[in-house]
C-alpha positions, 0 to 999 in steps of 0.5 A, a space after each residue: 570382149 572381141 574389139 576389132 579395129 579397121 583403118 577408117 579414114 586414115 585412122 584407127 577405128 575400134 568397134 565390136 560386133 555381136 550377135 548373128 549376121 544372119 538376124 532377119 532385123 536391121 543391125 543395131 549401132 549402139 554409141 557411147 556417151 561422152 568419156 565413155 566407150 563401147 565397153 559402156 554398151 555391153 549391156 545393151 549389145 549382149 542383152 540384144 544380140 541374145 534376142 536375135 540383133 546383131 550389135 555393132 558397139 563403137 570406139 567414136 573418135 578419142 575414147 577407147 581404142 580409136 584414134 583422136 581426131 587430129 584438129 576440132 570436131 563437130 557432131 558433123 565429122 563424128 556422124 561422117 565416121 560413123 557413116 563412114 563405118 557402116 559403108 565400110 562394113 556393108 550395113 545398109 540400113 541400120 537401128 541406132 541406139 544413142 546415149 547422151 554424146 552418142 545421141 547427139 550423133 543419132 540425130 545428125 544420122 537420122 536428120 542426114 543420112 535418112 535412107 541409113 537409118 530404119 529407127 532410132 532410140 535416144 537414150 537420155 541424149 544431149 543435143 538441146 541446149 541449156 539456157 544459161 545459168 548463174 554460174 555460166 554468166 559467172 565464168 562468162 564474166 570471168 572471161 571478160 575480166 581476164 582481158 583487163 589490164 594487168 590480169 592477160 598476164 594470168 589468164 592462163 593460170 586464172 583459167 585453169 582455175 576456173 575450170 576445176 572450180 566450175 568445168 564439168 566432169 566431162 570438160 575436166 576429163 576431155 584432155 586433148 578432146 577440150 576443144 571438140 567438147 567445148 565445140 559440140 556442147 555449143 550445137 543447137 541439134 533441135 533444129 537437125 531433129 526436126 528433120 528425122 524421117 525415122 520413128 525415135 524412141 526416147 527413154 529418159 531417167 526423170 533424175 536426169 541432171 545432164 539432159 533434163 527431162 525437158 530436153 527429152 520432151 522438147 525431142 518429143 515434140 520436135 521429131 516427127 515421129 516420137 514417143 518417150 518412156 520415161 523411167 522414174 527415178 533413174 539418172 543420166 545411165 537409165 538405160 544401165 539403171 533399168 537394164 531389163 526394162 531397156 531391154 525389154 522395151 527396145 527390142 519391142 520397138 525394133 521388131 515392131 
């Protein structure tokens, strides 16, 4: 691995680029899910690079190499970042290639910054809400109770508790990044998604129990311009799960 970093914005930013500068297609720009790191990409960026793209795979703010973000981030500030990069590196226009948390920022990207983005491949992304469950309404309840008389005194403790009993794996692995966690799994993207110009390909493991299927095909009838794969009996990681099939169908969709 060759991670570079740069100064972005007053902090620490790391990426890493493979592939020929002089590839005739626009740069791909692949982002990592939540808790992982552009490591998460490899796959993905040696497999491409090796058909002819050239592969810039990201640290977002907090996890690998790159800096934390210093107060509460939204989607908002992570697709400034990253947008900031690609005007930093000179990369005009460029195919984006996003799983789960890094798709969530694919959509912003695509929604926002239409004239840096030439297409769009969403891999078991996140951005579509769940509609609350029993459990939710159980932690809500819990909060409330939490502000009765007699139980303020052990909120603190209480809500430790509850968390390693019913937080995600990814809320108990934020650390420092709980807030921005708690903050962008709140954001309704749906209607952000209505809004990209470019074509979307969305490539979906029908054993997804983070972002169902559903999600994927609530995208698919809300971006303009979309299709979905879908790889059976794959999970959350299809685009690891199938490595060769993703491979194989993404460089189709970013030559054609």
């Amino acid at each position: 691995m060759n991670a570079q970093t740069i100064n972005l914005g007053g902090m620490t930013f790391s990426f890493e680029v493979v592939g020929e500068p002089s590839s005739p297609y626009p740069a791909i720009v692949a982002l990592h899910g939540w808790g992982g790191s552009l490591e998460s990409m490899s796959g993905v960026a040696e497999g491409l690079a090796a058909r002819g793209f050239q592969v810039h795979s990201l640290d977002l703010a907090g996890f690998g190499r790159s800096d934390p973000p210093s107060g509460v981030w939204g989607v908002d500030d992570y697709a400034r970042q990253v947008n900031a990069y690609l005007e930093q590196s000179g990369l005009k226009q460029v195919n984006l290639i996003g799983h789960s948390f890094g798709g969530r920022i694919s959509i912003v990207l695509g929604a926002d910054y239409p004239t840096q983005v030439s297409k769009i491949v969403l891999t078991d992304s996140a951005g579509v809400i769940n509609p609350p469950t029993a459990r939710d309404m159980l932690v809500k309840a819990g909060k409330a109770a939490l502000k009765l008389p007699g139980l303020n005194a052990f909120e603190k403790q209480l809500r430790g508790w509850g968390q390693k009993q019913f937080g995600s794996a990814d809320l108990k692995a934020s650390g420092v990044l709980e807030p921005t966690f708690r903050k962008v799994i709140t954001e309704d993207l749906v209607p952000r998604a209505a809004k990209i110009s470019a074509p979307t390909l969305l490539i979906w493991g029908d054993q997804d129990q983070d972002t169902p299927l559903w999600q994927a095909k609530v995208l698919e009838q809300t971006i303009p311009d979309a299709g979905l794969v879908v790889f059976a009996g794959a999970g959350h990681f299809a685009y690891q799960e199938r490595l060769p099939d993703f491979l194989r169908i993404t460089e189709t969709f970013f030559k054609g």
